[in-house]
C-alpha positions as CSV (number, residue, x, y, z in Angstrom):
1,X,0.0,0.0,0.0
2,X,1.2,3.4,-1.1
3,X,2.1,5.6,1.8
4,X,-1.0,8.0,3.8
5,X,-1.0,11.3,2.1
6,X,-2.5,14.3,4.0
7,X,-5.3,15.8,2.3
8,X,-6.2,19.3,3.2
9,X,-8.0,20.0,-0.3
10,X,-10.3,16.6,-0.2
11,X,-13.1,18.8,-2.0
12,X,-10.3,19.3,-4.6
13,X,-9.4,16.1,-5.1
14,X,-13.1,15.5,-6.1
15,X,-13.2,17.9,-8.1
16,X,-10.8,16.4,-10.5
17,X,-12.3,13.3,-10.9
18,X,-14.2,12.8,-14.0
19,X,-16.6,10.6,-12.1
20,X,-16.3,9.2,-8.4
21,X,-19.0,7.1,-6.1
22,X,-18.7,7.2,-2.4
23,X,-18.9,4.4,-0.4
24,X,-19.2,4.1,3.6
25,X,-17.6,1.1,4.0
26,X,-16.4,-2.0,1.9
27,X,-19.3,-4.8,1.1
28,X,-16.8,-8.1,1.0
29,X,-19.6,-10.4,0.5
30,X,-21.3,-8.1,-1.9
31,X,-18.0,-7.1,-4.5
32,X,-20.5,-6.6,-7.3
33,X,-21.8,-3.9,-5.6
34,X,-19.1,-1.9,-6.2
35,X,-17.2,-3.7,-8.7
36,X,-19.7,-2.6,-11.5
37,X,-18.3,1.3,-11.1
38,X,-14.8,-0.4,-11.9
39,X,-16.4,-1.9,-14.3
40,X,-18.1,1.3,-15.5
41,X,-15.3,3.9,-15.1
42,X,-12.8,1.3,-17.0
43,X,-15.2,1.1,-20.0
44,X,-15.8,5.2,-20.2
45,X,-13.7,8.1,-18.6
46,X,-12.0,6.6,-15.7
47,X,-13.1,7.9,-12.5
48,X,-12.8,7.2,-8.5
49,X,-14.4,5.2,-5.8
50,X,-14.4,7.4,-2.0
51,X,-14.4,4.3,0.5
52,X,-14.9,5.9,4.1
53,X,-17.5,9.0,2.7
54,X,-21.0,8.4,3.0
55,X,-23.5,9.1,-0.2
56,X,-23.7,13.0,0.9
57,X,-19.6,13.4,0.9
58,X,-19.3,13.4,4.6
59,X,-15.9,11.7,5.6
60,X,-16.5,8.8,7.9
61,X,-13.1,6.8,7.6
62,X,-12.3,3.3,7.8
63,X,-10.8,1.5,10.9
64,X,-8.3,-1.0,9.0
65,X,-7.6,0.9,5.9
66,X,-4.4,-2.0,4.9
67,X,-7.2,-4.4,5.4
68,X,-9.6,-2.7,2.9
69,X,-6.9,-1.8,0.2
70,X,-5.4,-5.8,0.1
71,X,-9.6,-6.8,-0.1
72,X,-10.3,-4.4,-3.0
73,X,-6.8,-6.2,-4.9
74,X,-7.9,-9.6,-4.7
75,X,-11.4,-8.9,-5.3
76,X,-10.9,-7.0,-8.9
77,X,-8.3,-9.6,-9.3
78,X,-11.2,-12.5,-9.0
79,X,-14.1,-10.5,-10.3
80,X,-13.0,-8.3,-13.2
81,X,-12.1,-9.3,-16.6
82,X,-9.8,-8.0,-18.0
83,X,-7.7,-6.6,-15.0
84,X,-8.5,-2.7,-15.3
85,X,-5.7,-0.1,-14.1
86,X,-6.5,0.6,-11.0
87,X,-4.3,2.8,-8.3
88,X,-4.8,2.9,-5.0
89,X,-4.7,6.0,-3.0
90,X,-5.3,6.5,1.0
91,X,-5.5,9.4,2.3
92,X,-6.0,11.1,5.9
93,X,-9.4,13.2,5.7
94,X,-10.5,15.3,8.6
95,X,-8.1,12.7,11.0
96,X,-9.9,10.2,9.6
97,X,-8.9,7.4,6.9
98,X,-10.4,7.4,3.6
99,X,-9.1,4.8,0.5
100,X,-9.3,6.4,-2.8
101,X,-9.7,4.0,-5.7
102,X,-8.5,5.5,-8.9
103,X,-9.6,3.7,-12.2
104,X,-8.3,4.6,-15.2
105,X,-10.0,4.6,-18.6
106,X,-9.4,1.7,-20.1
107,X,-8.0,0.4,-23.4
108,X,-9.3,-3.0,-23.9
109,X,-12.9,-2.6,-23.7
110,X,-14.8,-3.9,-22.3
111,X,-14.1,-4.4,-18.9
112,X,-16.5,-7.1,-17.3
113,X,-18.2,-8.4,-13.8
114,X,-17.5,-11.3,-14.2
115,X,-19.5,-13.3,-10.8
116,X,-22.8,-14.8,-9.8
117,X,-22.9,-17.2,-13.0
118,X,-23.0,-13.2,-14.6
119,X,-20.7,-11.5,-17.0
120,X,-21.4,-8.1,-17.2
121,X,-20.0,-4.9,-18.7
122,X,-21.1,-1.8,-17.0
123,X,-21.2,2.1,-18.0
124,X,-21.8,5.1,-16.8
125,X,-25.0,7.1,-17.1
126,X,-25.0,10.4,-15.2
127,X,-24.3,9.1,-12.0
128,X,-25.3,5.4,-12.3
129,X,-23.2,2.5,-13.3
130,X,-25.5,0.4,-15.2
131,X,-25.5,-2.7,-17.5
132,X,-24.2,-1.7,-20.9
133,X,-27.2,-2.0,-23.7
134,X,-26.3,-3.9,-26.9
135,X,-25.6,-1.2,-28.9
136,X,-23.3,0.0,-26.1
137,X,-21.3,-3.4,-26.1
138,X,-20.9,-2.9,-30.0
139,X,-19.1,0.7,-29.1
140,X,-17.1,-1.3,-26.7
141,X,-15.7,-3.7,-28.4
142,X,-15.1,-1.5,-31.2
143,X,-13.0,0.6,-28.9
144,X,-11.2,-2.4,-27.5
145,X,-10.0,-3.3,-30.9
146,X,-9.4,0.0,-31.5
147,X,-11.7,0.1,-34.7
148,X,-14.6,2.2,-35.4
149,X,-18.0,1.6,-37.0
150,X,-17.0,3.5,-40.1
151,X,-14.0,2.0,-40.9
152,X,-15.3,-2.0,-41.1
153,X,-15.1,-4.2,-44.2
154,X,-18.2,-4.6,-45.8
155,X,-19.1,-7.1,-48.4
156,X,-19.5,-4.9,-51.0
157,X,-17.7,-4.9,-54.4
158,X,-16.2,-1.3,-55.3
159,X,-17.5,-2.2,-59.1
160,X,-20.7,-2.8,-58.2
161,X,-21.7,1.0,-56.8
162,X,-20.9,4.7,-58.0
163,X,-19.6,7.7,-56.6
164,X,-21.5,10.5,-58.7
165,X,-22.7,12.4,-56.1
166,X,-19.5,12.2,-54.1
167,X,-17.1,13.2,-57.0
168,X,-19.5,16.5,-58.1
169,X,-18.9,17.6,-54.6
170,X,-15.6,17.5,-54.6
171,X,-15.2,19.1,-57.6
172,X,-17.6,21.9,-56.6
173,X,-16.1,22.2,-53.4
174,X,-12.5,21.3,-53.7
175,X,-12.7,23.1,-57.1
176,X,-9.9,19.5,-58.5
177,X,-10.3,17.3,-60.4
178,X,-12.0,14.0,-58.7
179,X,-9.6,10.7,-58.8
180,X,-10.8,7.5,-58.2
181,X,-7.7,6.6,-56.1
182,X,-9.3,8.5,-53.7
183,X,-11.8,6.2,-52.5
184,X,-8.6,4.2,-51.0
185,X,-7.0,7.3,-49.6
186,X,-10.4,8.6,-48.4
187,X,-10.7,4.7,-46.2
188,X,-13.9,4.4,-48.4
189,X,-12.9,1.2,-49.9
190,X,-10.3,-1.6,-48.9
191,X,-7.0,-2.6,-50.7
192,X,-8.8,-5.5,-51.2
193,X,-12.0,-3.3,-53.2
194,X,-14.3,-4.0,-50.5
195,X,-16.7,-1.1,-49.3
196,X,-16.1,0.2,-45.8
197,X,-19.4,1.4,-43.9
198,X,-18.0,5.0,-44.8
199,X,-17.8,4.2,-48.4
200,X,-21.5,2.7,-48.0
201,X,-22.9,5.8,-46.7
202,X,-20.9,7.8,-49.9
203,X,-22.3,5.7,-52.4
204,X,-24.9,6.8,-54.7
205,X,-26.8,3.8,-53.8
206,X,-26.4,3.4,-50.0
207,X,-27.9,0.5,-48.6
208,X,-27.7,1.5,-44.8
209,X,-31.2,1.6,-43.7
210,X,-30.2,3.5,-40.7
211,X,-29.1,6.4,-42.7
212,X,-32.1,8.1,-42.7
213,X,-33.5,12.0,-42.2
214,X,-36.9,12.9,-40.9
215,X,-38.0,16.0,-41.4
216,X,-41.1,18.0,-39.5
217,X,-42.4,21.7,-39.5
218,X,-44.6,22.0,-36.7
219,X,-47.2,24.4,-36.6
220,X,-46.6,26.2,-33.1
221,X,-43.9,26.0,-30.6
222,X,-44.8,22.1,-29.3
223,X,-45.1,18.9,-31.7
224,X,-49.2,18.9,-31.9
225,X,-49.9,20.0,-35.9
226,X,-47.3,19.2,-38.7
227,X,-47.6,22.1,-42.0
228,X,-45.3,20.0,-43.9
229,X,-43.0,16.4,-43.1
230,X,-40.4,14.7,-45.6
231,X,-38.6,11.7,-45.1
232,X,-34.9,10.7,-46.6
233,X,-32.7,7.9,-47.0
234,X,-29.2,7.0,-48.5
235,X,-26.1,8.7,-49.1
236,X,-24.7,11.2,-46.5
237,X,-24.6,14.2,-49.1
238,X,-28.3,13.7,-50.3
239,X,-29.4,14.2,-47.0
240,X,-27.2,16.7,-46.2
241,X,-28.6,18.6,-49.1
242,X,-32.5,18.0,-48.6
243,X,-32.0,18.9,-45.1
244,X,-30.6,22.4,-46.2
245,X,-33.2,22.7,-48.8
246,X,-35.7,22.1,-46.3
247,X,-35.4,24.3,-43.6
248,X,-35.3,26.9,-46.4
249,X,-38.1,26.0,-47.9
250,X,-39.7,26.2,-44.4
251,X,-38.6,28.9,-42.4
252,X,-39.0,32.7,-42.7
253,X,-37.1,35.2,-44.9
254,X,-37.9,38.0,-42.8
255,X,-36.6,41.8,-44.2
256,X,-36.5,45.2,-42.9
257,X,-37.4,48.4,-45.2
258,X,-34.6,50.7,-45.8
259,X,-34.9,54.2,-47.6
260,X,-33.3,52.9,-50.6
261,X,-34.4,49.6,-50.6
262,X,-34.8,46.7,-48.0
263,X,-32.5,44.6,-45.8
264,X,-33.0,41.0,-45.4
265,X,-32.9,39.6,-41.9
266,X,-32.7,35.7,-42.1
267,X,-34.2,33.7,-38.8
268,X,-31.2,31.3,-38.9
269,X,-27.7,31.8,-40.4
270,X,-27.0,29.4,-43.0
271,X,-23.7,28.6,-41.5
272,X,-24.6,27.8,-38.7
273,X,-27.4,25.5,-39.6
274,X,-25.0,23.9,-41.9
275,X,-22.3,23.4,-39.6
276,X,-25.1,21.7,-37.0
277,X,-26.3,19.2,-39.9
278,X,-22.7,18.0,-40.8
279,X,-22.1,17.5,-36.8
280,X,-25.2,15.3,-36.3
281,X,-25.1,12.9,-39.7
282,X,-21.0,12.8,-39.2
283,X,-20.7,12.2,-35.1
284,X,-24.0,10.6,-34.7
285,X,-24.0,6.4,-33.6
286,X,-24.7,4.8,-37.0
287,X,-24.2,1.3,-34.9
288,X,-28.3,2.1,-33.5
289,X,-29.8,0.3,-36.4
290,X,-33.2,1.9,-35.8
291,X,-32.1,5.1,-35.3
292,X,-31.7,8.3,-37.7
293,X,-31.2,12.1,-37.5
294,X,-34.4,14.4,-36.6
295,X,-35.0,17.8,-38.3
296,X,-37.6,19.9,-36.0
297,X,-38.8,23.4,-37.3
298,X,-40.9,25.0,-34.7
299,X,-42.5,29.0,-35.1
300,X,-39.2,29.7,-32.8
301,X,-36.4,27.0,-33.1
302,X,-34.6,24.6,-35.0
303,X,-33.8,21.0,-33.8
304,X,-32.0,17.9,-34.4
305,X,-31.3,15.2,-32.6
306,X,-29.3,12.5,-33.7
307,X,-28.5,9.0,-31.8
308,X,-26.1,8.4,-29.7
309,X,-24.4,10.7,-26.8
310,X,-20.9,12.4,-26.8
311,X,-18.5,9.9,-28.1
312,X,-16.5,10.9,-25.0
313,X,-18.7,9.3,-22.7
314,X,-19.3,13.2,-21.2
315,X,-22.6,15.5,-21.3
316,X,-22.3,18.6,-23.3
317,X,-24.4,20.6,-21.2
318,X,-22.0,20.2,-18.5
319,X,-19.3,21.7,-20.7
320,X,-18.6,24.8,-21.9
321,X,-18.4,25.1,-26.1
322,X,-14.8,26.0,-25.9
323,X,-14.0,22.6,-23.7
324,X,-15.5,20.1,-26.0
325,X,-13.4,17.5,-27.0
326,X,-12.6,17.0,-30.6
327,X,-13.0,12.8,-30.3
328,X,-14.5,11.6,-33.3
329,X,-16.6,8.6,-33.3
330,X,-16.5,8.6,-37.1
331,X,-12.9,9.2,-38.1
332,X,-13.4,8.2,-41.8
333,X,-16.5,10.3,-42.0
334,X,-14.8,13.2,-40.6
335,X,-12.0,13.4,-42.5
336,X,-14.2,13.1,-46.1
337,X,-15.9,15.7,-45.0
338,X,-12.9,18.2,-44.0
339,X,-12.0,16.9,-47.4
340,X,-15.3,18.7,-48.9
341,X,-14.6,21.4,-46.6
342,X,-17.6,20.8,-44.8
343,X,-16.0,21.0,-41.5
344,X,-12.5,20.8,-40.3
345,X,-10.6,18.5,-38.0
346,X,-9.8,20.8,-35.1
347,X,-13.6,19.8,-33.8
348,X,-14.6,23.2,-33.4
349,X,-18.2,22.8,-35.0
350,X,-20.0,23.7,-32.0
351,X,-18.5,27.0,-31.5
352,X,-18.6,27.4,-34.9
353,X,-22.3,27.0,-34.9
354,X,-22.4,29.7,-32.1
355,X,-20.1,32.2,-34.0
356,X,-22.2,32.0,-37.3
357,X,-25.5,32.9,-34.7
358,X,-23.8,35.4,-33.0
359,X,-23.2,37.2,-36.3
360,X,-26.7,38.1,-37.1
361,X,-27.6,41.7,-36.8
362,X,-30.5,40.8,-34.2
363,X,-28.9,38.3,-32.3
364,X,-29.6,38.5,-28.9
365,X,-27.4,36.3,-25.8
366,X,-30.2,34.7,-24.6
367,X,-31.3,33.4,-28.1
368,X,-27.7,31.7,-28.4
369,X,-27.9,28.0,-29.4
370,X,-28.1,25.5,-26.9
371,X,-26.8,21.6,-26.8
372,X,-27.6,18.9,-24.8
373,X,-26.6,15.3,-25.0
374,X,-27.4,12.0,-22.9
375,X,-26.1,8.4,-23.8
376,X,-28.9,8.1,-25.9
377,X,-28.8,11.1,-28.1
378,X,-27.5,14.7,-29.2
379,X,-30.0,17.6,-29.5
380,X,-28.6,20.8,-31.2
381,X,-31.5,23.8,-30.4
382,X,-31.0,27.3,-32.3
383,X,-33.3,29.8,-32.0
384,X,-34.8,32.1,-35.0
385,X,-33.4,35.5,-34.5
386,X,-37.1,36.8,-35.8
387,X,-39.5,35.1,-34.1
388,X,-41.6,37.9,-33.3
389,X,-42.6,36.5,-29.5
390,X,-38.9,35.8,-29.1
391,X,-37.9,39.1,-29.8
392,X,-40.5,41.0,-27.1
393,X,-38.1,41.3,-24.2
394,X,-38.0,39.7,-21.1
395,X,-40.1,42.5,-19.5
396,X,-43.5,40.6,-20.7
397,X,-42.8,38.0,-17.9
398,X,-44.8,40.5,-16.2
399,X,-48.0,38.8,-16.9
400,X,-47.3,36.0,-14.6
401,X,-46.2,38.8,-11.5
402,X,-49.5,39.8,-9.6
403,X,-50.1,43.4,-9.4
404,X,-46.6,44.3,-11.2
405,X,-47.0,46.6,-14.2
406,X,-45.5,45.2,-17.2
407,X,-43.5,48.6,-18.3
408,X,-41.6,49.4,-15.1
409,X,-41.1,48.4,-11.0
410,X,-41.3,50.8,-8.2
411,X,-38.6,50.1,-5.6
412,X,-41.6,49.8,-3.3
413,X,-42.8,46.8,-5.1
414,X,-39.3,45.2,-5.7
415,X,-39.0,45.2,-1.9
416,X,-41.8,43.5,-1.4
417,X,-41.6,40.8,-3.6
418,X,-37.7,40.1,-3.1
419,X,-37.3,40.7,0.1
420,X,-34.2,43.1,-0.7
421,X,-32.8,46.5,0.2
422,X,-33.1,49.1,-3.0
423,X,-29.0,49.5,-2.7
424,X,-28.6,45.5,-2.5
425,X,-30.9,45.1,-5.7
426,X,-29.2,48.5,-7.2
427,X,-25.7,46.5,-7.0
428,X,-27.1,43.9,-8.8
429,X,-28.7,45.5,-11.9
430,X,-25.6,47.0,-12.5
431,X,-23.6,44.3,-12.4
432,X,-25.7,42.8,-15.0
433,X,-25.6,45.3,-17.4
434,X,-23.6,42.5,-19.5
435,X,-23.6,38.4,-18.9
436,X,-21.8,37.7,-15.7
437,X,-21.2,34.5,-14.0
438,X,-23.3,33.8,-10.3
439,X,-19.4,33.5,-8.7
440,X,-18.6,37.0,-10.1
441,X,-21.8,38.5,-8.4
442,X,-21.4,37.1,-5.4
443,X,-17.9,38.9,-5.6
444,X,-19.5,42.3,-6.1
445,X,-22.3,41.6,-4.0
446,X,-19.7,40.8,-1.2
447,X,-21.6,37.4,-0.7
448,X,-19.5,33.8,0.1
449,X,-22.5,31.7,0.6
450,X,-23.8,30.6,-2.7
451,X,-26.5,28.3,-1.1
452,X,-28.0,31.6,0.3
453,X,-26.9,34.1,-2.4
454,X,-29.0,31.6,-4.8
455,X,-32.4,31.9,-2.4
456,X,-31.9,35.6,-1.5
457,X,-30.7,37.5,-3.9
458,X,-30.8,35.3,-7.5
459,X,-34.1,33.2,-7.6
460,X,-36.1,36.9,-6.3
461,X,-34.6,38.9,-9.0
462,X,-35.2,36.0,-12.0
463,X,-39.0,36.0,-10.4
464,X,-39.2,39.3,-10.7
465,X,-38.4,39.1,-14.6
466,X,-35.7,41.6,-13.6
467,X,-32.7,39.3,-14.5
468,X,-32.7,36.1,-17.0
469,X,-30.5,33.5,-17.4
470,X,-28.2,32.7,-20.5
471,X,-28.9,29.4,-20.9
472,X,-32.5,29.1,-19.2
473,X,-32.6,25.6,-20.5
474,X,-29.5,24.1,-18.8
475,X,-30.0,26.5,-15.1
476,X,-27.0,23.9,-13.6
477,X,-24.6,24.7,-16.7
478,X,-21.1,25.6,-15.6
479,X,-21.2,28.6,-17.9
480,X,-24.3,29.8,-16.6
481,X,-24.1,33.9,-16.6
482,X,-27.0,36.4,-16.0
483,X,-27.7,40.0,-17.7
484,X,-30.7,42.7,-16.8
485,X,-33.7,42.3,-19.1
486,X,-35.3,45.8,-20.5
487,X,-37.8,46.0,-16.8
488,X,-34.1,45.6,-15.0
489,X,-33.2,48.3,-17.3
490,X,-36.0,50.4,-16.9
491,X,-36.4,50.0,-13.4
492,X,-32.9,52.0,-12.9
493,X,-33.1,54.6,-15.6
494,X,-36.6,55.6,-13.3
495,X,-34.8,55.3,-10.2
């Protein structure tokens, strides 16, 4: 056993983990209890178990730490196949003795329980270790033999499909001449002239039934009515195409009259809805046989959703655009598409997507795109820049404040209904004057309790219709900032 380390910074340590479970105390005659998070850390990101820390994080110890360490060895030694990397860390807590358990992420997925006549691979989902689903055991072994879904052999002939639609691109876009040889360059087709699954979903005539679009413009804001539905199938360019072609021909072309003419003002920039439809048919899971990409046009958003989660195990609402990681579950797809200069390899789509938004003349921060993933699926959300309810400002919350009028707030009233002093609320709404983090306004607020600063100053104001979030959809987001609405605004030009 390594030596005791003293650990001051225990909340820290936590911190870093990329995923940790806390156990009181170690269940010998139940290993499977705790063996599946082994099990589930080794086949995603890695992470820690916390033995001697109950399920809230308070630090209990452990009486004979040696005891526990050596138990833990042989147990993952007789239980898990194959043997994970696993490090063991003890550590002195509070005066008290607590065993860190350290799993790495593992290379030869997928990492089983192997007990109780079972043999089970487990993952992670949120903060659950839970029996891997088949489509999640294909990922795995894929990963283990360090192949992807794209690059397997098919049993396809290279002379018995075409590449017509794949060679215009490239001349359109590339502006060369197309070669043939590129196929083999590309990883669309073996040495031996067999089809990969990338060069399937290239060819003219792709037989992959999962490679599919559905298309839907909703009449409203919810899915009740559909105006107008399409449905796709086949090669990855078609539908790139007729998913472009249809959220032009089904969203509005608003335009603003000028003295010497007019001034269009699209709801969505074409980049950016571009760059969003080449990230969900290149990183989606094409190993989810019944699954295929979604295109949702509502009166005041776009949406697609695509199977499968971030390839990196992670949720992308927990992240921050800039900290996304560029892992590709589709290499091969990837790189034909950087090829047709349809994205590039630095995996900066994402921000990309929020750039192109960002650049239309009535763009507004709390309209900026929003993406959420699970293990299931990827939902990109932007929001049309015209939607003429989108655009009133956050002042109309008023109509659900009692007795509020919905143009401006007395300081009589917002002391009533917050609770706060006019110079505690005055600090605020100046702070806010552009997006600012909660951390930065407890700062200027002179606050150090975030629990508290969250009840008494926060949750009043956003009530009050005074102050809105960034990301109102994802209110636990790490990049969570707030800014003063037109009533916040209003409310200190009176004052």
């Amino acid at each position: 056993m390594e030596e005791i380390q003293t650990s001051t910074e225990y909340q820290a340590l936590i911190a870093e983990c990329t995923a940790y479970d806390f156990k009181v105390m170690l269940e010998e005659n139940k290993p499977k209890s705790w063996l599946k998070s082994v099990s589930a850390f080794a086949n995603t990101l890695g992470g820690s178990l916390f033995f001697g820390v109950d399920n809230d994080g308070v630090v209990k110890g452990l009486e004979n730490i040696q005891h526990v360490t050596e138990t833990i060895s042989l147990k993952i030694r007789d239980y898990m196949d194959p043997l994970p990397d696993v490090e063991m860390i003890p550590l002195e807590v509070e005066g008290q003795y607590v065993l860190q358990v350290k799993v790495k992420e593992g290379v030869y997925t997928p990492y089983y329980y192997v007990g109780d006549g079972q043999r089970v691979a487990f993952v992670r989902n949120g903060d659950e270790s839970l029996p891997a689903t088949a489509e999640q055991m294909v990922r795995l072994v894929l990963k283990g033999s360090n192949k992807t879904y794209d690059s397997l052999r098919t049993d396809k002939r290279i002379e018995d499909h075409s590449f017509a639609i794949l060679a215009n691109s490239f001349r359109e876009r590339v502006q060369q001449d197309w070669d043939k040889k590129y196929l083999l360059s590309f990883g669309l087709v073996t040495e031996e002239g067999y089809l990969t699954n990338a060069g399937g979903l290239f060819a003219d005539d792709c037989w992959l039934s999962q490679s599919r679009l559905y298309c839907t413009r909703w009449d409203g804001l919810e899915k009740d009515d559909a105006i107008n539905d399409a449905e796709f199938k086949g090669n990855i360019l078609l539908l790139l195409r007729e998913a472009m072609a249809f959220v032009k021909a089904n969203t509005r072309k608003g335009w603003e009259k000028l003295p010497d003419g007019r001034k269009n003002k699209p709801e969505y920039a074409e980049r950016a809805v571009l760059e969003a439809c080449v990230n969900h048919f290149i990183h989606r899971d094409y190993t989810v046989m019944g699954g295929e990409v979604h295109l949702d046009i509502y009166d005041d958003r776009l949406v697609l959703t695509s199977p499968g989660g971030m390839y990196s195990g992670q949720l992308v609402q927990e992240l921050s655009v800039e900290d996304v990681s560029s892992m590709r579950r589709n290499p091969v797809l990837a790189d034909v598409m950087a090829q047709l200069d349809y994205m590039e390899k630095r995996g900066s789509g994402l921000k990309k997507i929020c750039n192109a938004t960002k650049e239309l003349e009535s763009y507004r921060e709390e309209r900026r795109p929003v993406f959420k993933s699970s293990t299931a699926q990827f939902m990109t959300t932007i929001y049309s820049m015209e939607f003429e309810e989108a655009r009133k400002d956050a002042s109309n919350v008023s109509s659900v404040l009692s007795n509020v009028p919905s143009n401006v707030l007395s300081r009589e009233q917002v002391w009533t209904k917050s609770g706060l002093s006019w110079d505690q609320v005055e600090i605020i709404l100046m702070a806010t004057s552009q997006p600012i983090s909660a951390g930065e306004l407890m700062k200027v607020a002179k606050q150090t309790n975030r629990t508290r600063f969250k009840k008494n100053y926060l949750d009043p104001l956003l009530n009050l219709g005074i102050i809105v979030m960034t990301q109102p959809d994802s209110p636990k987001s790490p990049t969570q900032k707030y800014y003063l609405t037109e009533l916040g605004k209003a409310l200190l030009e009176n004052e």
